[in-house]
MARBA-3410 file (N, C-alpha, C, O; in Angstrom, 1 decimal):
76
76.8,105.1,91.2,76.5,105.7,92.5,76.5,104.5,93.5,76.0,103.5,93.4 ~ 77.4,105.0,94.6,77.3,104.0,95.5,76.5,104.4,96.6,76.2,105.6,96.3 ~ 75.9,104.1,97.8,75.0,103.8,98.7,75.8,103.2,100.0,76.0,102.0,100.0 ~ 76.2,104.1,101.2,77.0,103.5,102.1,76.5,104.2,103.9,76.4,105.3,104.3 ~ 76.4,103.3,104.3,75.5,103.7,105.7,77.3,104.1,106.7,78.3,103.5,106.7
76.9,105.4,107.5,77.6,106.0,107.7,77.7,105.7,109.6,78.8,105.6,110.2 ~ 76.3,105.5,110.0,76.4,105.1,111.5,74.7,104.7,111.5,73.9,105.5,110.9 ~ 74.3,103.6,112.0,73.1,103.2,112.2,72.2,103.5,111.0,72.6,103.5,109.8 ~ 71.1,103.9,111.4,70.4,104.5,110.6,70.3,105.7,110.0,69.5,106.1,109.1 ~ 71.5,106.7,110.7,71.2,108.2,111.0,72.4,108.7,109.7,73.6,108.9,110.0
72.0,109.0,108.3,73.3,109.2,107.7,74.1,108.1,106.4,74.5,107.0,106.7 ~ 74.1,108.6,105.2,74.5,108.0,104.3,75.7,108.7,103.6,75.6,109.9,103.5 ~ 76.8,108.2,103.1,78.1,108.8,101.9,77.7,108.1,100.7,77.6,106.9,100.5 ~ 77.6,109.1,100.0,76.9,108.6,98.0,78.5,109.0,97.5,79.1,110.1,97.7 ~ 79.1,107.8,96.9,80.1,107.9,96.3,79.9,107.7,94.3,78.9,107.5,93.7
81.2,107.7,93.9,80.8,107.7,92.0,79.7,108.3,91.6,78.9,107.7,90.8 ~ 79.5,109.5,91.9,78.4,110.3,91.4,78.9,112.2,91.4,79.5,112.8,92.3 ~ 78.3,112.6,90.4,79.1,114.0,89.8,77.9,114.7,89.8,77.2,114.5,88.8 ~ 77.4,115.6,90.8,76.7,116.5,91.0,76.3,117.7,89.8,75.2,118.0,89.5 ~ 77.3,118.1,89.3,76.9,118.6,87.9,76.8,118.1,86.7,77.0,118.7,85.6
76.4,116.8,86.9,76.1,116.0,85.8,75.0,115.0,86.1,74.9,113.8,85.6 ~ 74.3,115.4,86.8,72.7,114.4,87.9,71.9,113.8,86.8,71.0,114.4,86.4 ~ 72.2,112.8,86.4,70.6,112.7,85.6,69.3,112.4,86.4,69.3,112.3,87.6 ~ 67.7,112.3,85.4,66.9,112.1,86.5,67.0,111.0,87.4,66.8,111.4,88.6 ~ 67.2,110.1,87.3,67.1,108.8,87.8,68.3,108.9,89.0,67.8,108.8,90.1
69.4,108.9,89.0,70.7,109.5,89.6,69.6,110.7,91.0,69.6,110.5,92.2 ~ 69.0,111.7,90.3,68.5,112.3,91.4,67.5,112.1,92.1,67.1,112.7,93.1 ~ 66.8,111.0,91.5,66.1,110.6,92.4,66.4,109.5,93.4,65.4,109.2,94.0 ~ 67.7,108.8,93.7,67.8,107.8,94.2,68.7,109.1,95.5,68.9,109.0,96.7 ~ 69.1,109.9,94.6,70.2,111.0,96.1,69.2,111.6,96.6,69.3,111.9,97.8
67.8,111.8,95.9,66.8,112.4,97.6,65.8,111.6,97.9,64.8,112.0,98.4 ~ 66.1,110.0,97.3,65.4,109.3,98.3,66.4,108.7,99.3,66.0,108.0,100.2 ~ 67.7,109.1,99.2,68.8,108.6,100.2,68.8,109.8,100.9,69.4,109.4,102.0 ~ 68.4,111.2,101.1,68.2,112.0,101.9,66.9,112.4,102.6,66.8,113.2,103.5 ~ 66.0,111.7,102.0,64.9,111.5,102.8,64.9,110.4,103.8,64.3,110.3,104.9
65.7,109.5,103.0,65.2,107.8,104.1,66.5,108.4,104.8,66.0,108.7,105.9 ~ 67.8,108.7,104.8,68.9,108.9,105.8,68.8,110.3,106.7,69.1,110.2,107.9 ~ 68.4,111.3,106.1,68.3,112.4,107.1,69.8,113.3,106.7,69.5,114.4,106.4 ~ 70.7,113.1,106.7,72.0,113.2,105.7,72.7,112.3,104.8,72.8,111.1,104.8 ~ 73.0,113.2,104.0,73.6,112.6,102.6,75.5,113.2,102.7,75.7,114.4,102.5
76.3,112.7,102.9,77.6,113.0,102.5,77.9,113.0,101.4,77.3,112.0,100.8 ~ 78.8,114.0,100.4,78.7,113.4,99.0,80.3,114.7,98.9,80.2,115.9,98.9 ~ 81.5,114.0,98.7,82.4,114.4,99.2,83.0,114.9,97.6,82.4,114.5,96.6 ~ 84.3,115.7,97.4,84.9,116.3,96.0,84.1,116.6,95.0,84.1,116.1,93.9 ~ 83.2,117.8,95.5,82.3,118.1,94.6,82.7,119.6,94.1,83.1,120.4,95.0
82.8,119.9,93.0,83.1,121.5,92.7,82.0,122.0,92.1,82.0,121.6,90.9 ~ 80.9,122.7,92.4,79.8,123.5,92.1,79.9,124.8,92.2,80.6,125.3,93.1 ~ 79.2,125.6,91.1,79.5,126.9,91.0,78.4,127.4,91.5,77.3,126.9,91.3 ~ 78.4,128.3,92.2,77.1,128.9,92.8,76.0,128.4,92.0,75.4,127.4,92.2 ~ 75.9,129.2,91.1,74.6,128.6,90.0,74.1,127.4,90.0,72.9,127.1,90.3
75.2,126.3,89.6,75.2,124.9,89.9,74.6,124.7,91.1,73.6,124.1,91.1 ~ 75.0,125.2,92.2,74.5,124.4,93.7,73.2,125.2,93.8,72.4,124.4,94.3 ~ 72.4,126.7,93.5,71.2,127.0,93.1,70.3,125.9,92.6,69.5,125.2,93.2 ~ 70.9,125.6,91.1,70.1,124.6,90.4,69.9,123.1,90.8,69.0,122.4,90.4 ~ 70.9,122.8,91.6,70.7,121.3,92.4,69.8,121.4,93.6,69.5,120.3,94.1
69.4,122.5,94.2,68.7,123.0,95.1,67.4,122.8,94.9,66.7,122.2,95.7 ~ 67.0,123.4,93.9,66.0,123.7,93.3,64.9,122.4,92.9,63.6,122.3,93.0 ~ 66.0,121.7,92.4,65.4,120.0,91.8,64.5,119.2,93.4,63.5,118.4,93.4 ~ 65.2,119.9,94.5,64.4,119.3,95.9,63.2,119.9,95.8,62.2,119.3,96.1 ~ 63.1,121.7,95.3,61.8,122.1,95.5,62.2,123.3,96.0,63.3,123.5,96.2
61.3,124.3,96.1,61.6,126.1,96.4,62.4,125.7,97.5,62.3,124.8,98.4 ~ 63.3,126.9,97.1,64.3,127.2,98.5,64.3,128.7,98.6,64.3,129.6,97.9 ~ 64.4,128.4,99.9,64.6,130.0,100.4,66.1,130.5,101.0,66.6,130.0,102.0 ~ 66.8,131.7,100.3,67.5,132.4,100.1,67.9,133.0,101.6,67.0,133.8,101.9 ~ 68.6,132.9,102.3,68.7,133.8,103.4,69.1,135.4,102.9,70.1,135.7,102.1
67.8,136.5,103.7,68.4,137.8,102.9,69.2,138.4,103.2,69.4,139.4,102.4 ~ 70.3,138.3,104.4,71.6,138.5,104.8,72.6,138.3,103.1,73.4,138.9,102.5 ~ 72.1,137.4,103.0,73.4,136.7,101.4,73.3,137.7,100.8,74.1,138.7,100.8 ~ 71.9,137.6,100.2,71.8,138.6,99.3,72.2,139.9,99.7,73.0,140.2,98.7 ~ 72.3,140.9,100.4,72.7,142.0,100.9,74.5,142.2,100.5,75.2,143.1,100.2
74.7,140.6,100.8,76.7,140.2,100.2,76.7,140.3,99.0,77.5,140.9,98.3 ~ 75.5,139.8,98.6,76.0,139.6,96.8,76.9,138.2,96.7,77.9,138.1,95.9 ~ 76.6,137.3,97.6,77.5,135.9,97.0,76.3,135.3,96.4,76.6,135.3,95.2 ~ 74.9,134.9,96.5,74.1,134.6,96.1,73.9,134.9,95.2,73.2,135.8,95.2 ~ 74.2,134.5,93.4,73.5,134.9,92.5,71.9,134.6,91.9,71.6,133.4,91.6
71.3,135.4,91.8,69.9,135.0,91.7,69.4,136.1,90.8,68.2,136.1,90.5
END
């Protein structure tokens, strides 16, 4: 995992790192780079709904907009 300041303080791009494959340690260094930057870039990621659910989740309850749900792209 790389670590790359994007403009000042405001914004980081995490490169060499595979989103459906996070270990703990790996995720904790991507949301302490999104806590200390405010954004995280993290570019050629292919997640399947479920997948980006479950990476969601690792930050802490999320809430679902109930419009989605009414589409049915949200699986839950």
């Amino acid at each position: 995992m790389h670590i790359m300041k994007l403009s000042g303080s405001f914004g980081v791009e995490i490169t060499s790192i595979n989103l459906n494959a996070l270990s703990k340690d790996w995720f904790i260094s991507l949301r302490d780079a999104f806590f200390s930057h405010g954004v995280v870039v993290i570019r050629n990621q292919s997640l399947t709904p479920d997948a980006h659910i479950a990476l969601a989740k690792r930050f802490g309850t999320i809430d679902i907009n109930r419009l989605l749900l009414l589409s049915r792209v949200i699986p839950i």
